[in-house]
VEXKOL-737184 format. One record per atom (N, C-alpha, C): residue number from 1; residue in one letter; atom name; x, y, z. Coordinates in steps of 0.001 Angstrom, whole numbers, plus 500000, padded with zeros to 6 digits. Layout:
(NUM,a,CA,(X,Y,Z)) ...
***
This chain:
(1,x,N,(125424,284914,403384)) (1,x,CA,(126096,284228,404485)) (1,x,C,(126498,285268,405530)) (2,x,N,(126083,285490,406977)) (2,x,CA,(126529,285675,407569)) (2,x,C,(127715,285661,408466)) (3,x,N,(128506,286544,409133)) (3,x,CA,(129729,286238,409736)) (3,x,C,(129734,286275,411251)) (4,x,N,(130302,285381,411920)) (4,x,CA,(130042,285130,413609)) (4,x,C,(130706,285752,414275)) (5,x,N,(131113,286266,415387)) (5,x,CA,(131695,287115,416348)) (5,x,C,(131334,286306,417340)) (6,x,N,(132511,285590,417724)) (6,x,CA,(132257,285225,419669)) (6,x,C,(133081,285876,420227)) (7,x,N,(132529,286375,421590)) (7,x,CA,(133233,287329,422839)) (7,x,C,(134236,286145,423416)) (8,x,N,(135076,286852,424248)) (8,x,CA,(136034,285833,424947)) (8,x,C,(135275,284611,425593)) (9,x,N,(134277,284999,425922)) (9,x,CA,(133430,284055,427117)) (9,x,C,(132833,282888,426101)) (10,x,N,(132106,283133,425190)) (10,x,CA,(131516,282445,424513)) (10,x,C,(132808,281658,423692)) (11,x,N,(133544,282218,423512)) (11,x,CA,(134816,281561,422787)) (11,x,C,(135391,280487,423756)) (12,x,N,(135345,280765,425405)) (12,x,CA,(136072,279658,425829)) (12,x,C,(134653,278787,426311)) (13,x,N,(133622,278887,426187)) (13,x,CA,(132341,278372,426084)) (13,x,C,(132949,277232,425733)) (14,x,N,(132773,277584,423874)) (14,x,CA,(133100,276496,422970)) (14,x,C,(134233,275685,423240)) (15,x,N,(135138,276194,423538)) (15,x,CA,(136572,275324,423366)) (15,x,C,(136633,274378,424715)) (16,x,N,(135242,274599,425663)) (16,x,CA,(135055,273748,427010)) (16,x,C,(134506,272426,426445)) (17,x,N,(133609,272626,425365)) (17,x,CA,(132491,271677,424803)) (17,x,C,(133256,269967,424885)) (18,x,N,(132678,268979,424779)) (18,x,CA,(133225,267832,424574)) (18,x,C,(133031,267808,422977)) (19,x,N,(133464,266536,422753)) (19,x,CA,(133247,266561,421333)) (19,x,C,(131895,266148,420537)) (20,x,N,(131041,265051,421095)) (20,x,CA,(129522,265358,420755)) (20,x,C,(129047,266959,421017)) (21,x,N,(128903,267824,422091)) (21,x,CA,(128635,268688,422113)) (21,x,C,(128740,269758,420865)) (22,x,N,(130152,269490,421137)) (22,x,CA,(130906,270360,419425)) (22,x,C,(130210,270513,418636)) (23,x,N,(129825,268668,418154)) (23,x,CA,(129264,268867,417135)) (23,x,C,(127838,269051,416720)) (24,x,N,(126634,269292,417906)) (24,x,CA,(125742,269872,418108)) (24,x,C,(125860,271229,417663)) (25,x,N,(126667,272037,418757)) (25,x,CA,(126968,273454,418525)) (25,x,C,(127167,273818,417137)) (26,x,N,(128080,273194,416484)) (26,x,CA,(128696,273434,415196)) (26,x,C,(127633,273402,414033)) (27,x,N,(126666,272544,414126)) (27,x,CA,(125462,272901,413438)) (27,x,C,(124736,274058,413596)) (28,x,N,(124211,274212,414775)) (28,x,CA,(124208,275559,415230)) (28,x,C,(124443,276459,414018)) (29,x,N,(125883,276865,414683)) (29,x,CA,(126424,277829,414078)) (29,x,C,(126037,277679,412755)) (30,x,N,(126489,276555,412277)) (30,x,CA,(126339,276546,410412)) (30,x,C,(124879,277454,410438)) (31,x,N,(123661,276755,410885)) (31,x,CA,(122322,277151,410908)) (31,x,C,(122793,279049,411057)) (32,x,N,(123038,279388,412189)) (32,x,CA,(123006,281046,412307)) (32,x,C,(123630,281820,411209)) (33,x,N,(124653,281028,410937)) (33,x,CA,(125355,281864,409549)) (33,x,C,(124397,281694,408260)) (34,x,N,(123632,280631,407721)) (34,x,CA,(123174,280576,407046)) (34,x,C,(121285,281545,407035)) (35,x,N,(121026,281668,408164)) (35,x,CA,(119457,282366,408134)) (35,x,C,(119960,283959,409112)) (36,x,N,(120966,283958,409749)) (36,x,CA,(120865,285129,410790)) (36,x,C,(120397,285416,411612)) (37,x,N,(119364,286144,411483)) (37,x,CA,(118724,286634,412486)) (37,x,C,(117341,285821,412817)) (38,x,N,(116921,284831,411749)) (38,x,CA,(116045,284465,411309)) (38,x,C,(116129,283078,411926)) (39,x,N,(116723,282647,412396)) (39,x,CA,(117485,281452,412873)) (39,x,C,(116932,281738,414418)) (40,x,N,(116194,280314,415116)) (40,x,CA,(115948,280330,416323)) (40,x,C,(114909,281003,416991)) (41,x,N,(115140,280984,418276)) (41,x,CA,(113667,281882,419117)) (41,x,C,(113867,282657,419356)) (42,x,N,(112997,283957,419386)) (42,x,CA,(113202,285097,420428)) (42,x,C,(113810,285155,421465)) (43,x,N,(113852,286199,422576)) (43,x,CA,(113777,286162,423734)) (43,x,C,(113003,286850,424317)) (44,x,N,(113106,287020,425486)) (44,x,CA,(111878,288348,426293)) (44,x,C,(113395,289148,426883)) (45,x,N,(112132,289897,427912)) (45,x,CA,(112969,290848,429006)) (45,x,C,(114503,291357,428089)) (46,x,N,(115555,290787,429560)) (46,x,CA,(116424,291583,429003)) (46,x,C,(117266,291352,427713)) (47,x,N,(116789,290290,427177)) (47,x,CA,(117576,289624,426731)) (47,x,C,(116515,289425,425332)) (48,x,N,(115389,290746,424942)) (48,x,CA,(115045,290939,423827)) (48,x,C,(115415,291007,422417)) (49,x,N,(116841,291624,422326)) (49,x,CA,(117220,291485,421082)) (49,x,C,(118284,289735,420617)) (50,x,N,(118091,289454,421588)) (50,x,CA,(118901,288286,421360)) (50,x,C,(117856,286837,420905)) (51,x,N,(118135,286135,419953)) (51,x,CA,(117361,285163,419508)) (51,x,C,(118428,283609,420538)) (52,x,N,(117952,282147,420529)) (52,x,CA,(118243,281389,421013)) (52,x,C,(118056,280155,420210)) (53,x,N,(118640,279150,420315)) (53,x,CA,(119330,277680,419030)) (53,x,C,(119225,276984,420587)) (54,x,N,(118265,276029,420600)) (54,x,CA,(118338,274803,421695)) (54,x,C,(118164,273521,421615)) (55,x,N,(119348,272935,421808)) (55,x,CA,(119411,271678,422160)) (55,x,C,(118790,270551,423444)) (56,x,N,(117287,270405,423325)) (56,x,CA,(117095,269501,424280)) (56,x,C,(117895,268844,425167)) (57,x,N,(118146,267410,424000)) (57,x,CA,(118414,266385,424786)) (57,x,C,(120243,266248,425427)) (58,x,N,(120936,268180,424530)) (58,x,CA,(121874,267683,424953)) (58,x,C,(121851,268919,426174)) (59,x,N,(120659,269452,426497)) (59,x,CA,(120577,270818,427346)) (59,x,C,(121591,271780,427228)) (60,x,N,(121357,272488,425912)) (60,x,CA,(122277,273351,425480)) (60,x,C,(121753,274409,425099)) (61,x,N,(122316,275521,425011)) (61,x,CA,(121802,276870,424351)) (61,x,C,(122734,277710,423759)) (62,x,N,(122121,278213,422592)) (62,x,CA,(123525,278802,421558)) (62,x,C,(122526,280593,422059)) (63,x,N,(123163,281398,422598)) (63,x,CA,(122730,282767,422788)) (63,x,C,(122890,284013,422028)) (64,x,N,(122514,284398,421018)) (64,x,CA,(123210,285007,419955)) (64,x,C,(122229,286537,419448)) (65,x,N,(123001,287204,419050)) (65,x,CA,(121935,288830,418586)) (65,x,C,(123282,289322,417514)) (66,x,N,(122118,290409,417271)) (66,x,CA,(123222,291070,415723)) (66,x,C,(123976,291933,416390)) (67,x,N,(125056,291974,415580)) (67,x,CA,(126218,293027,416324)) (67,x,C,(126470,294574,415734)) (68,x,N,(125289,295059,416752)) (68,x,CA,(125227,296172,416761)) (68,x,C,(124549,296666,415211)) (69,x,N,(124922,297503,414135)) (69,x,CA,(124569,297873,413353)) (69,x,C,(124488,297099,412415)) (70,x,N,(125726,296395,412379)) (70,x,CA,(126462,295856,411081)) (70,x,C,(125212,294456,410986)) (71,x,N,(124442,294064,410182)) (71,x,CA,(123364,293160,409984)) (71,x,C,(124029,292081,409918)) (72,x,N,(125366,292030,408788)) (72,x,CA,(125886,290816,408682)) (72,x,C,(126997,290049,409474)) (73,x,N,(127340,290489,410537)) (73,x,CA,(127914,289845,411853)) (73,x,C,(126478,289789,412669)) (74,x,N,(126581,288591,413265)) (74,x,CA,(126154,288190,414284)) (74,x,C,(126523,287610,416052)) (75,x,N,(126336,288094,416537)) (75,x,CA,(127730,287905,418149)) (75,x,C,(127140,286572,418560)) (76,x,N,(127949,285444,418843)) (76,x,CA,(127468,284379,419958)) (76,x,C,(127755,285485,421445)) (77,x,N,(126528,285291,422168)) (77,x,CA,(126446,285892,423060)) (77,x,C,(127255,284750,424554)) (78,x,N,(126688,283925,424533)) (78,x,CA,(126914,282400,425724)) (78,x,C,(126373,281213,424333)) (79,x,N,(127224,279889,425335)) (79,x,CA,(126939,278822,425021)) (79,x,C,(126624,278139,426158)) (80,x,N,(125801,277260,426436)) (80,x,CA,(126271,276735,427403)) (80,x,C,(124514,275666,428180)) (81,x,N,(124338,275069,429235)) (81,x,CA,(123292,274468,429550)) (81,x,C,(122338,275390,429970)) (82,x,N,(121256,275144,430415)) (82,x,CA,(120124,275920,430911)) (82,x,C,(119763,275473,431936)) (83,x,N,(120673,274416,432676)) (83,x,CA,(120101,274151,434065)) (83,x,C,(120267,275676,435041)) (84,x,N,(119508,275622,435770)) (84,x,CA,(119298,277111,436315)) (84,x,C,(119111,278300,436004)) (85,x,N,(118883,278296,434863)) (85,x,CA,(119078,279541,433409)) (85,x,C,(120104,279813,433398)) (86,x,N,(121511,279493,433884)) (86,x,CA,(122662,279419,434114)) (86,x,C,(122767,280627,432470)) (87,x,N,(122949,280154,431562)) (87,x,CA,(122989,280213,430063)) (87,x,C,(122859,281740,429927)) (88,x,N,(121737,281686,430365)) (88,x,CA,(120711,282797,430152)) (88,x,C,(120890,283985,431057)) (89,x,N,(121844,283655,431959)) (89,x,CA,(122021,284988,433376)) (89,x,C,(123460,285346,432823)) (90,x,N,(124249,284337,432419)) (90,x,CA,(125633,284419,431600)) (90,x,C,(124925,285846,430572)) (91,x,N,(124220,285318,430007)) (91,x,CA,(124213,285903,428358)) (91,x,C,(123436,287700,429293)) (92,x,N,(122570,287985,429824)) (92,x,CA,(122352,289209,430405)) (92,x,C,(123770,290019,431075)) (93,x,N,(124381,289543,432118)) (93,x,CA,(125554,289512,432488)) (93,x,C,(126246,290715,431789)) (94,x,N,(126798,289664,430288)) (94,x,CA,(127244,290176,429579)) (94,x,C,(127311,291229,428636)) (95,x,N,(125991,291562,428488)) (95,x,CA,(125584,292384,427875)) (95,x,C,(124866,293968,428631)) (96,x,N,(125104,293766,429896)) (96,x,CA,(124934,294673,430662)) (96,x,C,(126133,295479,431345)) 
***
């Protein structure tokens, strides 16, 4: 079992969510803690070491990579929609 690490941002991500959302996300998570790294898609460019958990129909994206050395933390990087790659410029952002 893996252990999660959300940054401030991704922390008030979540606590923005409605409550269907929640409980999208919250699977998620269960899913990342349970496979790790193994869990979800790649990415490219800058945002290579980070894998991605997406929700179609509720246009969501869970943004997540390992933290740093330690294998068994994993960081939520962003949560959040992908209209505009919004999600996805958050999650570079941050990590730059």
């Amino acid at each position: 079992m893996y252990h999660l690490h959300f940054n401030v941002y991704s922390e008030e991500e979540y606590k923005n969510l409605d409550g269907s959302q929640k409980k999208l996300i919250n699977k998620g998570l269960r899913r990342i803690q349970e496979q790790g790294m193994s869990a979800g898609q790649e990415l490219r460019g800058e945002l290579k070491h980070c894998r991605k958990l997406k929700y179609k129909k509720a246009g969501l994206r869970i943004i997540f990579r390992q933290d740093g050395d330690n294998i068994e933390i994993i960081e939520i990087v962003a949560i959040g929609k992908r209209s505009e790659k919004e999600v996805y410029k958050d999650a570079e952002n941050r990590l730059n």
